[in-house]
C-alpha positions as CSV (number, residue, x, y, z in Angstrom):
1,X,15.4,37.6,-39.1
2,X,14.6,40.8,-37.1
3,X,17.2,39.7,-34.1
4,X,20.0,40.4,-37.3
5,X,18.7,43.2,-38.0
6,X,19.1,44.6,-34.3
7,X,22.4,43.1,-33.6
8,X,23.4,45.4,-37.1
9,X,21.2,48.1,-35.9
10,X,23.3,47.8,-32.3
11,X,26.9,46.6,-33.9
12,X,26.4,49.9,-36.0
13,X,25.3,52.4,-33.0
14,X,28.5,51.2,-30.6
15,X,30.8,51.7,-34.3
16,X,28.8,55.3,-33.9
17,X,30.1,56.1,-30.5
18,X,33.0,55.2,-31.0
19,X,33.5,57.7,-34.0
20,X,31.4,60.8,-32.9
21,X,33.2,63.8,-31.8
22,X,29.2,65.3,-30.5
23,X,29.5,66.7,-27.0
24,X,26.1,65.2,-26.3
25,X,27.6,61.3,-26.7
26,X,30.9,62.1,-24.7
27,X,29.1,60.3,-21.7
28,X,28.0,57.7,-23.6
29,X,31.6,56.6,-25.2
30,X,33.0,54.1,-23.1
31,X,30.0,52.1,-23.9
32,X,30.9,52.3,-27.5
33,X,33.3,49.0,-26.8
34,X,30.3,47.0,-25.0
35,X,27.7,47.4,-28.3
36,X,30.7,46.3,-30.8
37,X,31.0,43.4,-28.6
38,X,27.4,42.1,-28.3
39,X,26.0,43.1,-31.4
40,X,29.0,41.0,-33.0
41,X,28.3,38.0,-30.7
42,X,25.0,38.5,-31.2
43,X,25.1,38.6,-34.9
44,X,27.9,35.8,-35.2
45,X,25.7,33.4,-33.4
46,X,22.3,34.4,-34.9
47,X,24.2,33.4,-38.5
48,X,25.7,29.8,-37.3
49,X,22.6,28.8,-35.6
50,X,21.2,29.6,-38.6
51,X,23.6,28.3,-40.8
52,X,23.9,24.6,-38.7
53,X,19.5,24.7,-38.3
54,X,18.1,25.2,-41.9
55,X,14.4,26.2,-41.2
């Protein structure tokens, strides 16, 4: 359960850089396309495995 909670948590901080104008993050945008990514692989596949491997 937590590792869908951090794939959100980092899904949601990459959909933050991507958005903020703050001088402070301008270094930090181009990663902004990298967190989308894995958090939404990492999210995707946390739900199938769940979904196919019923605890």
């Amino acid at each position: 359960m937590i590792q869908i909670i951090l794939a959100i948590i980092i899904l949601l901080f990459g959909l933050f850089l991507k958005k903020t104008n703050h001088p402070g993050f301008r270094s930090s945008k181009r990663f902004a396309i990298m967190f989308i990514i894995l958090g939404g692989a990492v999210l995707i596949s946390k739900l199938v495995f769940y979904f196919l491997h019923p605890a």
